[in-house]
PDB file of N, CA, C and O in Angstrom, chain B, residues numbered from 101:
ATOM      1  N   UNK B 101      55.944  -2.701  26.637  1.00  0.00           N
ATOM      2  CA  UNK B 101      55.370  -4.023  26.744  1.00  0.00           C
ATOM      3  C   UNK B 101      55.744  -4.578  28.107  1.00  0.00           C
ATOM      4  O   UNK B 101      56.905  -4.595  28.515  1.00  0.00           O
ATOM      5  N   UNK B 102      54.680  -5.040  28.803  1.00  0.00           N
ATOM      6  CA  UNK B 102      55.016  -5.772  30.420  1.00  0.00           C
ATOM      7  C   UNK B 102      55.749  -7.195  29.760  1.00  0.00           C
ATOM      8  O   UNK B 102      55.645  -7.825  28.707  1.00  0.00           O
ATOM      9  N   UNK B 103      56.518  -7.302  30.976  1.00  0.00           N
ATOM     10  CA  UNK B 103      57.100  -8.564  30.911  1.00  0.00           C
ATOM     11  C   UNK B 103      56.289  -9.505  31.242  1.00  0.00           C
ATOM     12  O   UNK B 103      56.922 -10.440  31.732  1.00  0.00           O
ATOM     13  N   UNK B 104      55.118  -9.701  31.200  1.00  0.00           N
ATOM     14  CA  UNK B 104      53.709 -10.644  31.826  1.00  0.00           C
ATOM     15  C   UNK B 104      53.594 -10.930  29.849  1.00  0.00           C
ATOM     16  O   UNK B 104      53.730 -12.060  29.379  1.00  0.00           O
ATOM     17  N   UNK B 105      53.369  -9.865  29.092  1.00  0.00           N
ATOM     18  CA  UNK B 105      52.940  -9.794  28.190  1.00  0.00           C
ATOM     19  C   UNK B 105      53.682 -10.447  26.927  1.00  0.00           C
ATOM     20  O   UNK B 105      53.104 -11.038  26.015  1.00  0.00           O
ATOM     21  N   UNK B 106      55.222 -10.214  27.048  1.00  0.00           N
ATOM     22  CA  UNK B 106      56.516 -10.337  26.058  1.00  0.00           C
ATOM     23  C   UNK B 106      56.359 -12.417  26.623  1.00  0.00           C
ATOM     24  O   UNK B 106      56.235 -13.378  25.864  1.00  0.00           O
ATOM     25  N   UNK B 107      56.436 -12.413  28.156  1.00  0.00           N
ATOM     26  CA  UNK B 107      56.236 -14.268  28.230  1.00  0.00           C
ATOM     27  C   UNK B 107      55.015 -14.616  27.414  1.00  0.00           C
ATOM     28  O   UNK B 107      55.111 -15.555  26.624  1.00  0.00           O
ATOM     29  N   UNK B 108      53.852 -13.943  27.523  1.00  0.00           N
ATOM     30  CA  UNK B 108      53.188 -14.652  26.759  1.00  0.00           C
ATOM     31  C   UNK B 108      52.593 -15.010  25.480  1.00  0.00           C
ATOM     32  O   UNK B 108      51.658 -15.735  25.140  1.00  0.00           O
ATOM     33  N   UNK B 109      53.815 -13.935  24.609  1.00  0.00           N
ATOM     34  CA  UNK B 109      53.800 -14.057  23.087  1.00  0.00           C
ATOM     35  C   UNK B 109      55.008 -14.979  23.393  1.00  0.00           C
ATOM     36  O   UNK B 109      54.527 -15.620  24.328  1.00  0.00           O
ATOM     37  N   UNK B 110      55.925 -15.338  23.267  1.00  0.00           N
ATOM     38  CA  UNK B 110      57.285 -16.038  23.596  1.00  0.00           C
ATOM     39  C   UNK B 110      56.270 -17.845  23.754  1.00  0.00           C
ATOM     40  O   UNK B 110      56.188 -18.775  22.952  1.00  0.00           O
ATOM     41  N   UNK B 111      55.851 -17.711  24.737  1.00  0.00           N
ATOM     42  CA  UNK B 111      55.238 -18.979  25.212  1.00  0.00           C
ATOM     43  C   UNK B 111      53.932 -19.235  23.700  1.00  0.00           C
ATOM     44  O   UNK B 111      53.601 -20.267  23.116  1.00  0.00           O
ATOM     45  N   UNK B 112      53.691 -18.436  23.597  1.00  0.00           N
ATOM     46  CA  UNK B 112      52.048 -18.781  22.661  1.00  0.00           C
ATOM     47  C   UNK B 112      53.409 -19.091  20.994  1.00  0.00           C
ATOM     48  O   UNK B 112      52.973 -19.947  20.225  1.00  0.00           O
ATOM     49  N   UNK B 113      54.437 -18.634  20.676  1.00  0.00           N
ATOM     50  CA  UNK B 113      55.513 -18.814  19.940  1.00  0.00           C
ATOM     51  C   UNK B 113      56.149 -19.945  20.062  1.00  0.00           C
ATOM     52  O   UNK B 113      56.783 -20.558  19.203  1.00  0.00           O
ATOM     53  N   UNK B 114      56.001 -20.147  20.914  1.00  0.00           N
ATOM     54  CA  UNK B 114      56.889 -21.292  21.389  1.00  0.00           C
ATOM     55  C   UNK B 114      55.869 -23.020  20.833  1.00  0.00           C
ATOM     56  O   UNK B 114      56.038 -23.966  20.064  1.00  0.00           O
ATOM     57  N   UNK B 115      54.963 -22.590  21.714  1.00  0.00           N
ATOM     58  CA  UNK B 115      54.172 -23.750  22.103  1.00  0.00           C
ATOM     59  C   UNK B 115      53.612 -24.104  20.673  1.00  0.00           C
ATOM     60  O   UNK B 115      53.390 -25.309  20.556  1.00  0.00           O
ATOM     61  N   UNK B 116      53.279 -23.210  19.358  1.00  0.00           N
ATOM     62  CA  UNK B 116      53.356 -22.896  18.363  1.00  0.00           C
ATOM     63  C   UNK B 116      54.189 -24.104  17.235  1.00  0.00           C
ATOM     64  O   UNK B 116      53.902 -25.114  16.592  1.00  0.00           O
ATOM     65  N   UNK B 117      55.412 -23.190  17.522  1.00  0.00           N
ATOM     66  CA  UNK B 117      56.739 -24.207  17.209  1.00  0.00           C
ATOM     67  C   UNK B 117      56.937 -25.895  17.186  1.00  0.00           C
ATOM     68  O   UNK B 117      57.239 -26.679  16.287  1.00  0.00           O
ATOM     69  N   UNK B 118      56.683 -26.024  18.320  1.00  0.00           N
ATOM     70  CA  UNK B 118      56.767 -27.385  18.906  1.00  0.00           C
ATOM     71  C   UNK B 118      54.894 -27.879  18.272  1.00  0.00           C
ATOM     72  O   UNK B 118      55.053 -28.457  17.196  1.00  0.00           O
ATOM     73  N   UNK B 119      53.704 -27.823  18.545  1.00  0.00           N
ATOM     74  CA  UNK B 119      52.757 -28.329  17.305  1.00  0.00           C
ATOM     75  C   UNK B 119      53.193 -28.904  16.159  1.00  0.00           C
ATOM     76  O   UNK B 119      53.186 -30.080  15.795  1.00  0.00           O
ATOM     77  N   UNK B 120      53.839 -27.209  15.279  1.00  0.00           N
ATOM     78  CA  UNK B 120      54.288 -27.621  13.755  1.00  0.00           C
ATOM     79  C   UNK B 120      55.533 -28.978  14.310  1.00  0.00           C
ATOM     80  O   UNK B 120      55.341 -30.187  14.179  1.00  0.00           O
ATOM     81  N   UNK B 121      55.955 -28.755  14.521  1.00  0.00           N
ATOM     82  CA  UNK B 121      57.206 -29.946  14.691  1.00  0.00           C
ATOM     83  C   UNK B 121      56.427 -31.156  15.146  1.00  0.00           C
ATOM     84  O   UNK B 121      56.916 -31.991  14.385  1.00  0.00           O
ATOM     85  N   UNK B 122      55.529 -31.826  15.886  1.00  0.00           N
ATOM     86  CA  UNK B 122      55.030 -32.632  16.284  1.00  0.00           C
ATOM     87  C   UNK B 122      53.956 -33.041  14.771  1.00  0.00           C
ATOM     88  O   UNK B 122      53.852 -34.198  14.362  1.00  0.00           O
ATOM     89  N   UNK B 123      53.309 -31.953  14.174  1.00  0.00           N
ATOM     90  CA  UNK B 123      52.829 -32.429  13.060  1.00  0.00           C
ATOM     91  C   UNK B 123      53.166 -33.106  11.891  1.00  0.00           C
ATOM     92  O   UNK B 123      52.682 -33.922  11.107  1.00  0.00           O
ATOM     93  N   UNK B 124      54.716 -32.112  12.167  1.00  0.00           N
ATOM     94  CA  UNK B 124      55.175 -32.785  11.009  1.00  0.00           C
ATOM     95  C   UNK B 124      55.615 -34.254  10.934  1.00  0.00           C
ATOM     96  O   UNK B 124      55.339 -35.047  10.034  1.00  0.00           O
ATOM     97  N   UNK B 125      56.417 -34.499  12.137  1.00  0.00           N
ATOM     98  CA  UNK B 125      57.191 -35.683  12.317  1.00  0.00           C
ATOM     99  C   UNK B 125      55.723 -36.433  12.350  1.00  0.00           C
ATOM    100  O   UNK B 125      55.805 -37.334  11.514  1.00  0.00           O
ATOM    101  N   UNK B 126      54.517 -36.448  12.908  1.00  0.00           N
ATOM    102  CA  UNK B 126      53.300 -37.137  13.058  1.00  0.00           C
ATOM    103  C   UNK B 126      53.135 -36.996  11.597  1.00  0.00           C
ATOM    104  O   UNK B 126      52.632 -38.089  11.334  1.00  0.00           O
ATOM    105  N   UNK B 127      53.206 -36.520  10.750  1.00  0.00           N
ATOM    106  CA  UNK B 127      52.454 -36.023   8.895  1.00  0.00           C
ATOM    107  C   UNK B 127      51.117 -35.841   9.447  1.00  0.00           C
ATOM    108  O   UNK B 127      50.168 -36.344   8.846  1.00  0.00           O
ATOM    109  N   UNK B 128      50.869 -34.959  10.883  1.00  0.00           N
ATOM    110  CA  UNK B 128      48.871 -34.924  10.922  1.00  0.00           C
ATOM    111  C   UNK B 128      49.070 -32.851  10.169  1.00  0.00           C
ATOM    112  O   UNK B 128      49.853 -32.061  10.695  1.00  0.00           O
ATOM    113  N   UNK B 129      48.499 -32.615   9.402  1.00  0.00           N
ATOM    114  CA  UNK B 129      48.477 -31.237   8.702  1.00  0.00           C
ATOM    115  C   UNK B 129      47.802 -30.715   9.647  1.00  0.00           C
ATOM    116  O   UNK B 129      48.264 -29.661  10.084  1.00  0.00           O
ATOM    117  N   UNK B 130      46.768 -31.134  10.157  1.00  0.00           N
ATOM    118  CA  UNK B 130      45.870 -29.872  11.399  1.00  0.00           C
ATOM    119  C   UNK B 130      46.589 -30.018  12.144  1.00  0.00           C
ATOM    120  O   UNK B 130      45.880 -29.450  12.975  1.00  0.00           O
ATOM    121  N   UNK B 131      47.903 -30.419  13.003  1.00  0.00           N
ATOM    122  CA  UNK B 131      48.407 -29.710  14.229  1.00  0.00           C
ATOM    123  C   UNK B 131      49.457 -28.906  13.174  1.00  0.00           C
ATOM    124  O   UNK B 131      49.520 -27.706  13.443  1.00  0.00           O
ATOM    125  N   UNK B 132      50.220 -29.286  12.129  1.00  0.00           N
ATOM    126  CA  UNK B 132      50.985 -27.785  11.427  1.00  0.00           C
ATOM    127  C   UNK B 132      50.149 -26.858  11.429  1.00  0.00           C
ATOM    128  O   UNK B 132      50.531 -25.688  11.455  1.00  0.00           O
ATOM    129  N   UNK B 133      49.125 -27.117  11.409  1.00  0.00           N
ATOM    130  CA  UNK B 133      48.123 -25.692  10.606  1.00  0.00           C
ATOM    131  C   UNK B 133      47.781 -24.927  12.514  1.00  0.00           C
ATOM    132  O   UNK B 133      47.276 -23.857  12.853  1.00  0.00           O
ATOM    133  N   UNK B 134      48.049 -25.481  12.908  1.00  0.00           N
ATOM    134  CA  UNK B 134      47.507 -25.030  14.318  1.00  0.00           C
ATOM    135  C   UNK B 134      48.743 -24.488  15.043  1.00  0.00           C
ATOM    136  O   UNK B 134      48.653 -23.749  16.023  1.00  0.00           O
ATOM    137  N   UNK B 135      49.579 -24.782  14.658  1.00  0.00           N
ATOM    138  CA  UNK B 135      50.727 -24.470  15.284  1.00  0.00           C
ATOM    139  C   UNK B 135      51.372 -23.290  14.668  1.00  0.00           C
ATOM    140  O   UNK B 135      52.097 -22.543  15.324  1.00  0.00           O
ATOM    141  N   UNK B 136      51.068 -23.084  13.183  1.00  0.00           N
ATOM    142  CA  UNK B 136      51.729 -21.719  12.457  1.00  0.00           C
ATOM    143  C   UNK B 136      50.428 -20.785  13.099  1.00  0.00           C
ATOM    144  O   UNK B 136      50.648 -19.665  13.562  1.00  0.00           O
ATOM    145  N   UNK B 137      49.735 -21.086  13.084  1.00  0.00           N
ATOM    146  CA  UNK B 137      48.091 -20.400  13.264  1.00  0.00           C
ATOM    147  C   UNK B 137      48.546 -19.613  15.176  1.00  0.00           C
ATOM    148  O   UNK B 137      48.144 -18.467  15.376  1.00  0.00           O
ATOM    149  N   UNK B 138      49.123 -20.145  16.032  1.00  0.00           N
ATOM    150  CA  UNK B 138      49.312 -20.511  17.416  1.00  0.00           C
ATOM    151  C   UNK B 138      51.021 -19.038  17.078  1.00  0.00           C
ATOM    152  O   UNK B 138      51.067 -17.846  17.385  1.00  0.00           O
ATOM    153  N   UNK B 139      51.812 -19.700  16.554  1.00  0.00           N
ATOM    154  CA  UNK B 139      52.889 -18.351  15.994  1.00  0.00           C
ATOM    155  C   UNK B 139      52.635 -17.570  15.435  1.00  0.00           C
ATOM    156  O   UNK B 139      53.319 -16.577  15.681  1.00  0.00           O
ATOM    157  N   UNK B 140      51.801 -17.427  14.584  1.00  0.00           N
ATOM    158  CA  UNK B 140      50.918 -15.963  14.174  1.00  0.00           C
ATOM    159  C   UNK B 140      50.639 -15.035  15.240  1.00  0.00           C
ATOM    160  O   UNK B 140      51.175 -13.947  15.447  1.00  0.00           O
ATOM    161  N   UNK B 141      49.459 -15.782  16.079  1.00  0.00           N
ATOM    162  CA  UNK B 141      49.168 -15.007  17.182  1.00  0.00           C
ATOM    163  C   UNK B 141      50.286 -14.603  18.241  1.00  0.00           C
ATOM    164  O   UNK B 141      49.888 -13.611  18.851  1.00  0.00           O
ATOM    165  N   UNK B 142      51.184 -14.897  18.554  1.00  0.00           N
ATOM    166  CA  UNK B 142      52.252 -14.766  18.838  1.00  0.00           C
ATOM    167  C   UNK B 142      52.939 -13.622  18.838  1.00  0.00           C
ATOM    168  O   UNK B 142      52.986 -12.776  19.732  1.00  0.00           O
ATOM    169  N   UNK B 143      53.451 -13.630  17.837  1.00  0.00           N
ATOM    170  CA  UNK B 143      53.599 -12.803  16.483  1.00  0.00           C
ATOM    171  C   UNK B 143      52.766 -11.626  16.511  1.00  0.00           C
ATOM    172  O   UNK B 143      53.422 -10.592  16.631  1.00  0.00           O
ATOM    173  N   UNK B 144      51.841 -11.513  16.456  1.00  0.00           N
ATOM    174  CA  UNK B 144      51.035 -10.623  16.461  1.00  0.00           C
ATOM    175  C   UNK B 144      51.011  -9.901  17.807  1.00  0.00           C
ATOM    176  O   UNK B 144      51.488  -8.821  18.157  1.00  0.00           O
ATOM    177  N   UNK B 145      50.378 -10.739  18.386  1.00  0.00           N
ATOM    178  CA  UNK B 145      50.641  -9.859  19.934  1.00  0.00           C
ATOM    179  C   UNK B 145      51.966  -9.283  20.349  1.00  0.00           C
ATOM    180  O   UNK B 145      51.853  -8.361  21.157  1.00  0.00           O
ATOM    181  N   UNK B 146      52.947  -9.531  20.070  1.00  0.00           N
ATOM    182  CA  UNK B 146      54.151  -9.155  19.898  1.00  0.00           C
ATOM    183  C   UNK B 146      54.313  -7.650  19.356  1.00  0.00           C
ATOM    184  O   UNK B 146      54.744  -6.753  20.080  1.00  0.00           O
ATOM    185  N   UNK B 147      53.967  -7.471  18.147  1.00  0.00           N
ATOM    186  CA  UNK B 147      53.787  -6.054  17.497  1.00  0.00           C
ATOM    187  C   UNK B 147      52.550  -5.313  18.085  1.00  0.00           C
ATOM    188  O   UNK B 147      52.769  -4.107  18.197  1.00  0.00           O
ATOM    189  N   UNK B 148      51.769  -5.558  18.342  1.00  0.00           N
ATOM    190  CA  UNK B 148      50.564  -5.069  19.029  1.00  0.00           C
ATOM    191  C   UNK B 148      51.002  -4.265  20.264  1.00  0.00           C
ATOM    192  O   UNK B 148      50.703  -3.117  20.592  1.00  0.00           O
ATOM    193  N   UNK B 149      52.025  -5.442  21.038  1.00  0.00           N
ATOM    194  CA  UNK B 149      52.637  -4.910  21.877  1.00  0.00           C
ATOM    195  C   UNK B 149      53.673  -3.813  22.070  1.00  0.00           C
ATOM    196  O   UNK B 149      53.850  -3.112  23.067  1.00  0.00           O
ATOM    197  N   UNK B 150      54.332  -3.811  20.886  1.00  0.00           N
ATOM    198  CA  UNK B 150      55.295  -2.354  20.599  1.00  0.00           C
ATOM    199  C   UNK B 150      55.029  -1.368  20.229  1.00  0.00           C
ATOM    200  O   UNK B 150      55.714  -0.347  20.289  1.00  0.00           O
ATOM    201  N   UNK B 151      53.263  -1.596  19.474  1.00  0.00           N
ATOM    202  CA  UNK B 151      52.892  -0.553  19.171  1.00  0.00           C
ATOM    203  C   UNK B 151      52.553   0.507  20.072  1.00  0.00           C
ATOM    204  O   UNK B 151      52.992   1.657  20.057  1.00  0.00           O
ATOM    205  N   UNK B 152      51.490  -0.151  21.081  1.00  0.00           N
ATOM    206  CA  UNK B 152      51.314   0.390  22.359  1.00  0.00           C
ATOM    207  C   UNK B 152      52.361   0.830  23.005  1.00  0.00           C
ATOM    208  O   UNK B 152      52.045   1.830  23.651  1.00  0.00           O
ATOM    209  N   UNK B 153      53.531   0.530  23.140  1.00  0.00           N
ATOM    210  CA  UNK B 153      54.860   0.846  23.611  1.00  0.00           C
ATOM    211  C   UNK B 153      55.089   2.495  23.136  1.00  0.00           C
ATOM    212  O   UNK B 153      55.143   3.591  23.694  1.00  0.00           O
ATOM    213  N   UNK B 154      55.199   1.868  21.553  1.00  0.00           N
ATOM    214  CA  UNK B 154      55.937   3.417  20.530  1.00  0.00           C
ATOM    215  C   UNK B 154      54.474   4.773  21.192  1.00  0.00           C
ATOM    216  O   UNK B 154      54.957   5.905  21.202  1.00  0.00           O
ATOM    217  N   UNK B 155      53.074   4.750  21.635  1.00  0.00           N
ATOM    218  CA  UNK B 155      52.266   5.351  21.788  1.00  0.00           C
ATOM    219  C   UNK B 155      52.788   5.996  23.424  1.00  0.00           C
ATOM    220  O   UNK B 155      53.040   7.195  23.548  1.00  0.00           O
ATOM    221  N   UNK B 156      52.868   5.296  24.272  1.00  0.00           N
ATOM    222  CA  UNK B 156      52.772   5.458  25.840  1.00  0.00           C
ATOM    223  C   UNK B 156      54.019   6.271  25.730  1.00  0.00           C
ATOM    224  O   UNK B 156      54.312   6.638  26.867  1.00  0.00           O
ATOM    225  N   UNK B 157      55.193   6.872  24.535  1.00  0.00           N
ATOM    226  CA  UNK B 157      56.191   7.260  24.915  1.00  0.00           C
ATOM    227  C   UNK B 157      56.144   8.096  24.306  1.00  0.00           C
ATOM    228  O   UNK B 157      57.053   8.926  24.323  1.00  0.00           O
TER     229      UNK B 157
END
């Protein structure tokens, strides 16, 4: 996994995080829902990314 790639699951995780937390303390449910939705992808690209890793080796 490039380090271009690992910042931008980290950041898309991050930015994620901070939504749900802003939703909640706001009680608005579409920025929680956008923000677990935002760490999913994250998340995902993350393993996507190791997979390709475990292959190239």
């Amino acid at each position: 996994m490039s380090a271009a790639d690992k910042i931008k699951a980290a950041a898309e995780n991050v930015a994620g995080k901070a939504k749900e937390a802003v939703g909640n303390v706001t009680d608005n449910d579409k920025l929680v829902a956008e923000g677990k939705a935002d760490q999913a992808k994250g998340q995902t690209r993350d393993k996507v990314e190791d997979v390709k890793d475990v292959f190239k080796n």
